[in-house]
C-alpha positions in Angstrom: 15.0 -13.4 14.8 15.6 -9.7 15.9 18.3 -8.6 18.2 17.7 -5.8 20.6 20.4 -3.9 22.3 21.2 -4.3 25.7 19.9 -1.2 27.9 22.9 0.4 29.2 23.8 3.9 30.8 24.9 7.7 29.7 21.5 9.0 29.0 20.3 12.9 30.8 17.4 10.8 32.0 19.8 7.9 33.4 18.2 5.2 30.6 20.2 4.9 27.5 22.2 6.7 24.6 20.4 9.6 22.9 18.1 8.3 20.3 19.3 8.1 17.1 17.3 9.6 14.2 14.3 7.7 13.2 12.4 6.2 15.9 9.1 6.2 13.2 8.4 9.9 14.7 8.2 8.7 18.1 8.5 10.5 21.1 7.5 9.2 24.5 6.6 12.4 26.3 4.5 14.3 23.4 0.8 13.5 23.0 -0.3 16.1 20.6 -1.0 13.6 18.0 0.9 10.3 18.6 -1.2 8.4 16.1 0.8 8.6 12.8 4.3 7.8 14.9 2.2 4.6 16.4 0.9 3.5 12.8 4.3 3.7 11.6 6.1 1.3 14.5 3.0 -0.9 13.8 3.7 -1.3 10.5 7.6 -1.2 10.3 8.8 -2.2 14.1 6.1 -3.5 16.3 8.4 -4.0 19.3 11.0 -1.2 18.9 13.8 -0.4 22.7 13.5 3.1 22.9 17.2 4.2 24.1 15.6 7.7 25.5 13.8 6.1 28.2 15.1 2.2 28.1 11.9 0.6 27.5 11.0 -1.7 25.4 7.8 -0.6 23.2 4.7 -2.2 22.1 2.2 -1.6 19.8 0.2 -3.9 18.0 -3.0 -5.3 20.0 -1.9 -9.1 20.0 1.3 -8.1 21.4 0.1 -5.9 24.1 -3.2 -8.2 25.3 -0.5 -11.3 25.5 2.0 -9.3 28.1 -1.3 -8.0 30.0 -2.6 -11.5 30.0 0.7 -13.5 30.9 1.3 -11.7 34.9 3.6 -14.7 35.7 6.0 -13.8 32.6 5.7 -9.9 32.8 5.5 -8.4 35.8 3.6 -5.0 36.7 5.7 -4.3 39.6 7.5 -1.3 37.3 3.9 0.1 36.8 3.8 3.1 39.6 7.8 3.1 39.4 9.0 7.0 38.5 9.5 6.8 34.7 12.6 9.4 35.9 14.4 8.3 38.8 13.4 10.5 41.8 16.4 13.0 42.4 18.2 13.7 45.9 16.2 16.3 47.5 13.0 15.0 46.5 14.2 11.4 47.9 14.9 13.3 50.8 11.6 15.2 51.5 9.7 11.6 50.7 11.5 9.7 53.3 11.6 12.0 55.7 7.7 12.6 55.1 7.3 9.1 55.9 6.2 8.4 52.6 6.0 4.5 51.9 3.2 4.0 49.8 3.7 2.8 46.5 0.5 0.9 44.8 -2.9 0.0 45.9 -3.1 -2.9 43.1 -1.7 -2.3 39.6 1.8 -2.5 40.6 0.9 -5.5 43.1 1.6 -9.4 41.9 -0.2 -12.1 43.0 -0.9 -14.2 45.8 -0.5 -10.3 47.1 -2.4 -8.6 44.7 -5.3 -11.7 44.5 -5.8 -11.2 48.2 -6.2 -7.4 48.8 -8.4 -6.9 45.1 -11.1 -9.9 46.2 -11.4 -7.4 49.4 -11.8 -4.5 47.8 -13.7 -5.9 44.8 -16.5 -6.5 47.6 -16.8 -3.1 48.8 -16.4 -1.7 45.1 -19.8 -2.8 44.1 -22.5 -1.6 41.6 -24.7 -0.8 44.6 -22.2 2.0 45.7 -22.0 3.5 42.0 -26.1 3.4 41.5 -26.3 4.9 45.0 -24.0 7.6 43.6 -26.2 8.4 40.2 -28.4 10.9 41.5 -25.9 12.9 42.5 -23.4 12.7 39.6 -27.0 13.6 37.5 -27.4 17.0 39.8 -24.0 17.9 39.5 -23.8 17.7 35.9 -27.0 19.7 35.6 -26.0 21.9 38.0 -22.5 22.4 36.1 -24.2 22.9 32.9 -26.9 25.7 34.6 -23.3 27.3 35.1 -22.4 27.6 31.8 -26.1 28.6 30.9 -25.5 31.4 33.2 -22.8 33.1 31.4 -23.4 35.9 29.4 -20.7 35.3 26.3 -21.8 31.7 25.5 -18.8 30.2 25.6 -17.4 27.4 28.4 -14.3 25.0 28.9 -15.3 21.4 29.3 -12.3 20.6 31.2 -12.7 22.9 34.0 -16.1 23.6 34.1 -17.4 19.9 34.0 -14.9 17.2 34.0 -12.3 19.2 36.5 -14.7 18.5 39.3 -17.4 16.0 38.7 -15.4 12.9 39.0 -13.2 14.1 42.3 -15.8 14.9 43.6 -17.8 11.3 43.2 -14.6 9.6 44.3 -14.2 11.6 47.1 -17.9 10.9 48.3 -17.5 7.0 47.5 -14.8 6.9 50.0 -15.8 9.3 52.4 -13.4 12.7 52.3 -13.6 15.8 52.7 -15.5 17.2 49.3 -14.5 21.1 50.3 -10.9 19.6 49.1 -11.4 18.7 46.0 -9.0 21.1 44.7 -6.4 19.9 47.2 -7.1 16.4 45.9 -6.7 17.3 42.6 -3.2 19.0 43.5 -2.0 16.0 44.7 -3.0 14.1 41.8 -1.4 16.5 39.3 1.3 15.9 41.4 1.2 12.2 41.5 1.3 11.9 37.6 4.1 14.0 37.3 6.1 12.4 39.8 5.4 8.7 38.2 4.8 9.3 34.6 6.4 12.5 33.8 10.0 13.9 32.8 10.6 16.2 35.1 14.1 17.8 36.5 15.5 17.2 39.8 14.3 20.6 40.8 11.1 20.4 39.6 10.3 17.6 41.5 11.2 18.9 45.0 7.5 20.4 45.4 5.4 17.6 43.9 7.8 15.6 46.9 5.8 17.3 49.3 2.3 17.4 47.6 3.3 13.5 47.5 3.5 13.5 51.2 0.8 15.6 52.1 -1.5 13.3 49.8 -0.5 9.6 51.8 -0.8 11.2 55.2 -4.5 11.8 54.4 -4.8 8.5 53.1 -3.4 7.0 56.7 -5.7 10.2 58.3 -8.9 8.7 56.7 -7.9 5.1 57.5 -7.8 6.2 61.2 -11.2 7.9 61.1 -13.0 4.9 59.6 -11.6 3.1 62.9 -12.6 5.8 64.9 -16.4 6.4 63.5 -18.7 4.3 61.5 -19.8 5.9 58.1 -21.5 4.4 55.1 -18.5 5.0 52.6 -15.9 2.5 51.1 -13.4 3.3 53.4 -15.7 2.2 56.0 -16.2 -1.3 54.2 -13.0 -2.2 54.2 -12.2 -1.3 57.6 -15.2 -3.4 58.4 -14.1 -6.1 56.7 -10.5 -6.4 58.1 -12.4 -6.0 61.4 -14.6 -8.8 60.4 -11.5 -10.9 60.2 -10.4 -10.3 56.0 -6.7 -9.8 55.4 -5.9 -6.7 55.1 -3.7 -4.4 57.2 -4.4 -0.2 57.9 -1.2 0.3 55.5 -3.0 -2.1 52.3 -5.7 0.3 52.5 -4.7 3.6 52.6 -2.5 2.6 49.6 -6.1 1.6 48.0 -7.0 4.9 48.7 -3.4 6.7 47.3 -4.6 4.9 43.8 -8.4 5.1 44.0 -8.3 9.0 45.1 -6.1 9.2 41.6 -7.3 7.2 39.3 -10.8 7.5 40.3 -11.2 10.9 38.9 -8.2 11.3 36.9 -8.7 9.0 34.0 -12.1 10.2 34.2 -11.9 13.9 33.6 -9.5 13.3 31.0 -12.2 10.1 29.5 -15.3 13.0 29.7 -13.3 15.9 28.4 -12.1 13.7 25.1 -15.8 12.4 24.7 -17.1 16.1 24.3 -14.0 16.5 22.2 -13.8 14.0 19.5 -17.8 13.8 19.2 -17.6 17.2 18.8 -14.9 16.8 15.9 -17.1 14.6 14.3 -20.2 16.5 14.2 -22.1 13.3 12.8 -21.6 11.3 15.5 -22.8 14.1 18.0 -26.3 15.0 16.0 -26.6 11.2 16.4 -26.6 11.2 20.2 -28.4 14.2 20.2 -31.2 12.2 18.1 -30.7 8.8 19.4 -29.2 8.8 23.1 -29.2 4.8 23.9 -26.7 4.9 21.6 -23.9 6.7 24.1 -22.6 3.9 26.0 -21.5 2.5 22.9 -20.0 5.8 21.9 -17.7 6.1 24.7 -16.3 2.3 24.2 -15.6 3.9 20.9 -13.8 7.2 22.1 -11.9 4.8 24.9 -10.8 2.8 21.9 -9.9 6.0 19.5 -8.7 8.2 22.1 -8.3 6.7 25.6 -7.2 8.6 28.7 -4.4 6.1 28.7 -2.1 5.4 26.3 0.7 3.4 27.7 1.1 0.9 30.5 4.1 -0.1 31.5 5.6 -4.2 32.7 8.8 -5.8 33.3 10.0 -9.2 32.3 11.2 -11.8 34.7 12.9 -13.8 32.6 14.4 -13.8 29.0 11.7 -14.1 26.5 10.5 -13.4 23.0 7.7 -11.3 21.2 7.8 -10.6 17.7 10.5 -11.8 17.1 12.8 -9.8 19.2 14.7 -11.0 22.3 13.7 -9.5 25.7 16.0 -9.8 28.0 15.4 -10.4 31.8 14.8 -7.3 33.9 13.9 -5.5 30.9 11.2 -2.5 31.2 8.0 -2.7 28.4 5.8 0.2 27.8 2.7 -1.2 25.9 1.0 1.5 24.1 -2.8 0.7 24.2 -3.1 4.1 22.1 -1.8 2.1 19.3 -3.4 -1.1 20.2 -6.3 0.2 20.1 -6.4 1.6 16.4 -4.8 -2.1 15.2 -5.9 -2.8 11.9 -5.3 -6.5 12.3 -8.2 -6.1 15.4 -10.3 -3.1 14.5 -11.4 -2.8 10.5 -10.5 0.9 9.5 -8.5 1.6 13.1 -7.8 5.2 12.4 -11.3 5.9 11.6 -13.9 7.2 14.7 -16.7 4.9 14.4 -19.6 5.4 17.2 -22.0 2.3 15.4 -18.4 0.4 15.3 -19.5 -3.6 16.7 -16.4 -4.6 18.5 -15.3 -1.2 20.1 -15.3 -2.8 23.3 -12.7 -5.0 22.5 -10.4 -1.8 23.3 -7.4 -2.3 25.8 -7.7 1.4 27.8 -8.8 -0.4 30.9 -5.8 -2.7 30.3 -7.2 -6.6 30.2 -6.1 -9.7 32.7 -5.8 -10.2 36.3 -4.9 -5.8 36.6 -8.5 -5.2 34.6 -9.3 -1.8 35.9 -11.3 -2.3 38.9 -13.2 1.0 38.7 -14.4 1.0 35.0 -18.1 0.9 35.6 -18.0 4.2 37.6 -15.8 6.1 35.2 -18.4 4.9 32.0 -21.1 5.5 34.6 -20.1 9.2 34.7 -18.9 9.7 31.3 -23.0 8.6 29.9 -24.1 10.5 32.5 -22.1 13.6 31.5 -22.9 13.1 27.5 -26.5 12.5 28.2 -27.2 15.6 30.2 -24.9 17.6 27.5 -27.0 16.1 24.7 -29.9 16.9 26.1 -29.6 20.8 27.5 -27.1 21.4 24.7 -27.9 19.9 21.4 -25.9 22.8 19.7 -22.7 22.7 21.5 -19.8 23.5 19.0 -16.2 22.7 19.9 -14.1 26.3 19.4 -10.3 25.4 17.3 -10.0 21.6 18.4 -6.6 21.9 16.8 -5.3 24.3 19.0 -5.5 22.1 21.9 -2.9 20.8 23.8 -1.5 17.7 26.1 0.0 17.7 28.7 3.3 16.1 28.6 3.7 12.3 29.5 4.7 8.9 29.1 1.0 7.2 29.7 -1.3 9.6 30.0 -3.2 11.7 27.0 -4.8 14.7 29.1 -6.0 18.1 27.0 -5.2 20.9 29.0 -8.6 22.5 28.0 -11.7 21.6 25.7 -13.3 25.1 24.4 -17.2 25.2 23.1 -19.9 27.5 22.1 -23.2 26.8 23.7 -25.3 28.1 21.4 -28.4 26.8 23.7 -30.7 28.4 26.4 -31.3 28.0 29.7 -34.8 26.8 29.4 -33.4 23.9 27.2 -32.0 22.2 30.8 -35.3 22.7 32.0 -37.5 21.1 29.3 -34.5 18.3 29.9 
């Protein structure tokens, strides 16, 4: 049996004692290639306490289904918790902003979070997303007729598809203000910084106020479902508590802090590493491009290989065991899905990108258990969508230096800052499509 130190104090970030050496390559905030760094604590430490940031880490797939699964052992109340502790000033800003949001459900336990995701699990329906189709179709086309348009032949797939497509789905679903989608957007950037990023004292002070800006138009569209009927999801679950379901003003305009994030945010990044790794493996795009039935089962596999998110954080509530180590109670987990995900032991030749691969969707990116990601339908929705309009008007597309791209830094999240291609089509190609 392994022994684990206890977490204790003196670290910049307020967690623990500087690392020592080693660590299998590991570092929590870098997501240029975390791969090799997760095949090694696979291999030689599956459940390794990270002194840098006090957690506890994760990363084969049994290990990380089991704490998912077990909600009454590990707890996700740590999952929206700053991975830096929030500094003075920005403290400051929050609370005097009124800012008292924290989760709309992944960071909820039950009986709470059983009561308030039955309500919003009936006004997130399949009816809403096929409703939503025809206009995630004409905004794609519309996106790529952009790109058409330029003269050089080059685009970014980051900001010229998946920057806007998704926010501005979620923002329709709900029914906001589309002209805001870069506001939106700004608050989100600021809301992943703020909760899964390192940032300094300082630098925090004006994602404070993006914070508070972002709930008071989550309360300010709480108050105008109220106020006017409307046809949006907002509207369905003000009707519903009005129709006598539990759920108070506050419940939902925290539904709509999380769903205004994580309803486009995961799903740029999930669109812009589709066009990415396909395009790095030129055989699997020529076989979309010949065969398109076969995308849905091409983005399971590029969920599984490179998913938007990496690592999901839990907390036990009482001492326990996994592999063989000791965790204490009150100890912090991050479980690394990215590594999961590539689990030898689960997925036959893990490291290997594998669109015709049969058990792909036994991937963890949408996490598994009670906290199953609500909106995964809409985000694989948009993602086929996205490759089969691509495929179509843009057979040729060529990614341009895939290994210059960067990621942003983060605990959780794997985001390329931009996806460059060559076209190398026409503009009647979108119209024959």
């Amino acid at each position: 049996m392994t022994s684990t130190p206890a977490i204790s104090g003196g670290c910049p970030m307020g967690f623990g004692a500087e690392a020592p050496a080693g660590h299998h390559g590991y570092e929590p905030f870098a997501m240029e290639n975390p791969f090799p760094s997760y095949a090694k604590m696979r291999s030689e430490q599956p459940v390794m306490f990270d002194e840098r940031t006090g957690l506890y880490v994760l990363t084969r797939y049994d290990d990380v289904k089991a704490v998912f699964e077990d909600w009454e052992t590990f707890s996700s109340e740590n999952a929206q918790a700053p991975v830096r502790k929030r500094g003075p000033q920005a403290t400051k800003i929050m609370n005097d902003g009124g800012f008292t949001t924290y989760s709309g459900l992944s960071a909820r336990r039950p009986p709470e979070h059983t009561r308030i995701r039955a309500i919003a699990q009936k006004a997130f329906t399949p009816r809403r997303f096929k409703a939503l189709e025809p206009m995630i179709r004409e905004n794609v086309r519309s996106a790529i007729e952009q790109m058409l348009a330029r003269s050089d032949g080059h685009a970014e797939i980051v900001a010229d598809l998946a920057y806007s497509l998704p926010t501005i789905t979620i923002v329709t679903l709900i029914g906001a203000d589309i002209s805001k989608v870069d506001t939106y957007k700004r608050w989100s950037d600021s809301r992943a910084a703020m909760t899964w990023g390192d940032l300094s004292d300082e630098e925090q002070i004006p994602h404070a106020h993006n914070l508070v800006e972002y709930w008071d138009e989550c309360q300010k569209l709480v108050a105008e479902a109220h106020a006017t009927e409307g046809d949006s999801l907002t509207a369905d679950l003000v009707k519903a508590q009005n129709e006598g379901a539990e759920i108070t003003d506050h419940e939902i305009a925290s539904l709509l802090y999380s769903l205004l994030f994580a309803g486009h945010e995961t799903t740029t990044t999930l669109i812009s590493n589709c066009v990415r790794v396909l395009l790095e493996h030129r055989d699997a795009w020529d076989a979309l491009v010949a065969e398109p039935k076969q995308i849905p089962k091409a983005i399971d596999e590029v969920l599984r290989y490179s998913g938007s998110i990496v690592g999901w954080r839990r907390k036990a509530l009482k001492d326990t065991e996994i592999a063989g180590v000791q965790i204490p109670q009150g100890a912090e987990l991050l479980l690394l899905m990215g590594s999961a995900n590539r689990d030898e032991s689960r997925f036959e030749n893990g490291e290997d990108f594998d669109i015709t691969r049969a058990n792909a969707r036994d991937h963890l990116s949408f996490g598994f258990g009670i906290h199953y990601c609500l909106g995964n339908m809409l985000a694989k929705l948009q993602a086929k969508i996205a490759l089969e309009e691509l495929a179509s008007a843009l057979p040729n597309l060529q990614l341009v230096d895939g290994d210059a791209i960067t990621f942003r830094k983060n605990i959780s999240f794997r985001v390329p800052d931009f996806v460059n291609v060559t076209l190398n089509a026409d503009a009647d190609s979108l119209k024959e499509a």
